[in-house]
DRENFIDO-335818 format. One record per residue (C-alpha): residue number from 1; residue in one letter; x, y, z. Coordinates in Angstrom, 1 decimal, padded with zeros to 4 digits. Each point is the difference from the previous one (the first is absolute). Example, Ala and Ser with C-alpha at 12.3 -4.5 7.8 and 13.67 -1.06 7.14 Angstrom:
BEGIN
+------+-------+--------+--------+--------+
! lofi ! sevex !      u !      v !      w !
+------+-------+--------+--------+--------+
!    1 !     A !  012.3 ! -004.5 !  007.8 !
!    2 !     S !  001.4 !  003.4 ! -000.7 !
+------+-------+--------+--------+--------+
This chain:
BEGIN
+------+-------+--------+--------+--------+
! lofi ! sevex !      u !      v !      w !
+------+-------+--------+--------+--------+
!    1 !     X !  000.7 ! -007.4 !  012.1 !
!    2 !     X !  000.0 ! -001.0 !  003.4 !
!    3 !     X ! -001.1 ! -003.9 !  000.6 !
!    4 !     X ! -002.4 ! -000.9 !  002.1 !
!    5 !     X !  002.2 ! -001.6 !  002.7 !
!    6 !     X !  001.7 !  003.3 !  000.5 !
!    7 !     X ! -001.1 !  002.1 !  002.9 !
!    8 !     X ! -001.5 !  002.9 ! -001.2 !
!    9 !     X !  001.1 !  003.4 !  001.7 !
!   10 !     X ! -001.5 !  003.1 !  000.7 !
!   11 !     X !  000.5 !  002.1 ! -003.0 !
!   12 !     X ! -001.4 !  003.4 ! -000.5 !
!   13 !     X ! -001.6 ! -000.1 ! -003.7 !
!   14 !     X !  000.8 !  002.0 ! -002.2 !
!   15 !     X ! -002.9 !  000.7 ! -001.9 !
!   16 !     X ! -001.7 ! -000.3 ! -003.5 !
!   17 !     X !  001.6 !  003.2 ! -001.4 !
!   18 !     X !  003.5 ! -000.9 !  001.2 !
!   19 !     X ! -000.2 ! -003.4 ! -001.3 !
!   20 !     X ! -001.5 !  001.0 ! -003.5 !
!   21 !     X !  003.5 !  002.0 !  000.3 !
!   22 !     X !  001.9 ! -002.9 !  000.1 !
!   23 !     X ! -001.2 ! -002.5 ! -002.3 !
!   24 !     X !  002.2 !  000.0 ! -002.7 !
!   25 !     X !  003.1 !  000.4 !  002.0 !
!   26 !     X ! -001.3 ! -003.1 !  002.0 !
!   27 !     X ! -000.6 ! -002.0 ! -003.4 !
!   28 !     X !  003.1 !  001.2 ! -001.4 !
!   29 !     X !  002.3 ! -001.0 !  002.8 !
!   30 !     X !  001.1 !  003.5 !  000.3 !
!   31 !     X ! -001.1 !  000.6 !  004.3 !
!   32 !     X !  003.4 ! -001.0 !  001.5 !
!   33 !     X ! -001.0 !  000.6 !  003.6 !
!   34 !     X ! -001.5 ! -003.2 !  001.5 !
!   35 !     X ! -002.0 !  001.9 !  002.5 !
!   36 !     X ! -002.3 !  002.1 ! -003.0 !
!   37 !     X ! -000.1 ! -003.8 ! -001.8 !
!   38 !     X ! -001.4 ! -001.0 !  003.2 !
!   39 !     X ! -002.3 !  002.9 !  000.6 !
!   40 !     X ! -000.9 ! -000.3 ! -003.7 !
!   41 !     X ! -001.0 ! -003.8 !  000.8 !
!   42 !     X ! -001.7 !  000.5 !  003.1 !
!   43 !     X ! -002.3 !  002.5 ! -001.5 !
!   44 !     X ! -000.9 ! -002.7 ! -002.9 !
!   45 !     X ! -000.8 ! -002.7 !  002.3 !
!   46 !     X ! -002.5 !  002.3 !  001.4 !
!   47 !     X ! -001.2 !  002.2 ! -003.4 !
!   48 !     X ! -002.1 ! -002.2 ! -001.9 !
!   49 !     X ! -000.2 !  003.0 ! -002.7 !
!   50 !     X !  003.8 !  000.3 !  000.3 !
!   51 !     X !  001.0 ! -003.1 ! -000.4 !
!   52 !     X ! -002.2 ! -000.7 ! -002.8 !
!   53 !     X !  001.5 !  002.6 ! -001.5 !
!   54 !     X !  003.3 ! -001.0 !  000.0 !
!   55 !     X ! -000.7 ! -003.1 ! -000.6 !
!   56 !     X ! -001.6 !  001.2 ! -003.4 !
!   57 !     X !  003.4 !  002.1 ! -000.3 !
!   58 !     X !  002.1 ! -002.8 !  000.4 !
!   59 !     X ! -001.4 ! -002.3 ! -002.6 !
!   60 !     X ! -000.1 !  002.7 ! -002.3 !
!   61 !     X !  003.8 !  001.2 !  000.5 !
!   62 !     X !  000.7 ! -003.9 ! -000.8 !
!   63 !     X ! -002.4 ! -000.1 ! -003.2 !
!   64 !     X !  001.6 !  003.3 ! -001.3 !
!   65 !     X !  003.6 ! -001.7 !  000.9 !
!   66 !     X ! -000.7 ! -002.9 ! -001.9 !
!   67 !     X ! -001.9 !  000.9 ! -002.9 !
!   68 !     X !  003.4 !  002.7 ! -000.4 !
!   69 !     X !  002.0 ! -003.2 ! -000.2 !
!   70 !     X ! -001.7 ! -001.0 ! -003.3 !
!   71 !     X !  001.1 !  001.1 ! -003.9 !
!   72 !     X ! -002.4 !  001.7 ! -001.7 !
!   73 !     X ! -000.9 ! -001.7 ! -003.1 !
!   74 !     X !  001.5 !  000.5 ! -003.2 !
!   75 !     X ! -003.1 !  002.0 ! -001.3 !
!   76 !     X ! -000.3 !  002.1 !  002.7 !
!   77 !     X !  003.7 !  000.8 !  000.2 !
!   78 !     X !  000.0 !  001.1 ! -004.1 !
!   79 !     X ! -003.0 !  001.8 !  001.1 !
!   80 !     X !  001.2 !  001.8 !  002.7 !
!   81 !     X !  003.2 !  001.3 ! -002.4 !
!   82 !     X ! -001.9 !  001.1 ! -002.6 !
!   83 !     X ! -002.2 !  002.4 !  002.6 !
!   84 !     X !  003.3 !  000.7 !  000.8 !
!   85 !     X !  002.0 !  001.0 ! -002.9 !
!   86 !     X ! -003.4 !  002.0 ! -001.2 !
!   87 !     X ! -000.4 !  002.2 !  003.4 !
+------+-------+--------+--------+--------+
């Protein structure tokens, strides 16, 4: 995002619908194009809604990210191939 000693330029937003369109692309990393990052992050600084949003996104994309890095337990691993092996 932008900091506050940057000028801010006229930008046309982009709208709710459009940016709902790009959130996980934005999350992800995936929006190469540095003008749709920056169309993308004007329309947050000005989307309360929106940037709630993908704030709630974001932390959740990191929760899921990390809890992924753990090993299940033991149990729950013997468990799980047991389910398995009797589908």
């Amino acid at each position: 995002m932008r900091t506050p000693d940057q000028k801010e330029e006229h930008r046309e937003d982009i709208g709710c619908l459009k940016a709902i369109e790009m959130f996980y692309a934005y999350i992800d990393g995936e929006i190469d194009d540095p003008e749709s990052v920056a169309d993308f992050e004007h329309h947050l600084e000005h989307c309360r809604s929106c940037y709630s949003r993908a704030e709630f996104e974001r932390l959740l994309a990191e929760r899921l990210k990390s809890a992924a890095a753990e090993r299940a337990s033991h149990g729950l691993r013997k468990r799980l191939r047991t389910l398995m092996e009797n589908f």
